[in-house]
C-alpha positions in Angstrom: 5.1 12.0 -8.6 6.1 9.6 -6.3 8.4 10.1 -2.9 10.6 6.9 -1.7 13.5 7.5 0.4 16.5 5.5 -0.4 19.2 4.2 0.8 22.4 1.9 -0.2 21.8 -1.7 0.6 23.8 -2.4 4.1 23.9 1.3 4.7 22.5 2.7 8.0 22.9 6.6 7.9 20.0 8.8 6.6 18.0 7.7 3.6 17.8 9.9 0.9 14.5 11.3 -0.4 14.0 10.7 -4.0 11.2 12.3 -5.9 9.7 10.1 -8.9 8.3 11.5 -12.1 5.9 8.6 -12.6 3.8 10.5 -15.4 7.0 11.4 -17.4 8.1 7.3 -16.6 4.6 6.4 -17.3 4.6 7.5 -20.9 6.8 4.4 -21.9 3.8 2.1 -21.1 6.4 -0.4 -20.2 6.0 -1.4 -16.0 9.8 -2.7 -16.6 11.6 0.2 -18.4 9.3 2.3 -15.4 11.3 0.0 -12.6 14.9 0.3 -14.4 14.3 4.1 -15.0 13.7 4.2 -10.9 16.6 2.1 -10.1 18.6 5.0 -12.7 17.5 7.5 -10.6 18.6 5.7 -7.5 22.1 5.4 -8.5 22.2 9.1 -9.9 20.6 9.9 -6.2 23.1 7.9 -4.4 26.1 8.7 -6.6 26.4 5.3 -6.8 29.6 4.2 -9.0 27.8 1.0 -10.1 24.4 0.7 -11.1 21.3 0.0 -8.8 19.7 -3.4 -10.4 17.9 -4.2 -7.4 15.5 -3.2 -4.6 13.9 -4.2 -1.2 11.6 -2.8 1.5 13.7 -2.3 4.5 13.0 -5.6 6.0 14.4 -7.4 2.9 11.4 -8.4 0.8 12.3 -7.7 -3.0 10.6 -5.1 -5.1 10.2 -6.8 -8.3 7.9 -3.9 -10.0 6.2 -0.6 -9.7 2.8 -2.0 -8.1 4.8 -3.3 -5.2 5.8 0.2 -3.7 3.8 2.3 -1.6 4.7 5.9 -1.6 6.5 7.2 1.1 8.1 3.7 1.3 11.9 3.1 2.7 13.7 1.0 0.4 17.2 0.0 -0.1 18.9 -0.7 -3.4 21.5 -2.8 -4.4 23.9 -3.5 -7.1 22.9 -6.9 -8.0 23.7 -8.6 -4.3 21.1 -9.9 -1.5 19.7 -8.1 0.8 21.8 -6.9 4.0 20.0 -6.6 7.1 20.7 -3.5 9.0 19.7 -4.0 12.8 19.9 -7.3 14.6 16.1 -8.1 14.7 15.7 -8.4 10.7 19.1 -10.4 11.1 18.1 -12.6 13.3 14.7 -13.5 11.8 16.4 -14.5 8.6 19.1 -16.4 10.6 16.0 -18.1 11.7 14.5 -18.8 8.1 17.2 -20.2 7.1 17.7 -22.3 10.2 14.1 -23.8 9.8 14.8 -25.4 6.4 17.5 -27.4 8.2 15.4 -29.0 11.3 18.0 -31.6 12.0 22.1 -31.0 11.5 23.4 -34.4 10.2 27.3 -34.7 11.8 29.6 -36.2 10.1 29.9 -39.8 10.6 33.8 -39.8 11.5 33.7 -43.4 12.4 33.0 -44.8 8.6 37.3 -44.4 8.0 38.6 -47.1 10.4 
């Protein structure tokens, strides 16, 4: 099996330890129907009322499949939105990356309407 502990995207208290049956998830032969049966067993963890379609390490990069995860990994899972930074380093950092695409703010040219 595999061991992940999990926690609600934006959520700070104690992640939850889930335990994985990969050899029962493995018999599919399917890497995708693996990943949704994980995110299943997310919600069903988290007694989420919507369903888990999406998950991250806990510094926001996207898990996209199985070979991704390390076990023992933190993740965070959410119901379709992006990823929400928890403490103010991680926030900051992607203030930053966003920041970098625009090098230079262009004002407003207020003086074109005369």
């Amino acid at each position: 099996g595999m061991t992940l502990h999990v926690r609600a995207n934006g959520e700070t208290g104690a992640a939850q330890t889930l335990h994985f049956n990969l050899r029962e998830a493995a018999r599919t032969n399917d890497a995708s129907v693996m990943f949704a049966m994980l995110l299943q067993e997310c919600t069903r963890l988290l007694a989420s009322p919507l369903p888990f379609k999406r998950m991250f390490l806990d510094k926001g990069t996207e898990i996209r499949r199985f070979a991704d995860l390390t076990p023992d990994a933190t993740v965070c899972v959410s119901t379709g939105e992006a990823f929400i930074p928890t403490d103010v380093i991680t926030a900051l950092h992607m203030l930053w990356s966003l920041r970098k695409d625009k090098t230079t703010y262009e004002y407003p040219s207020w003086k074109t309407h005369h």
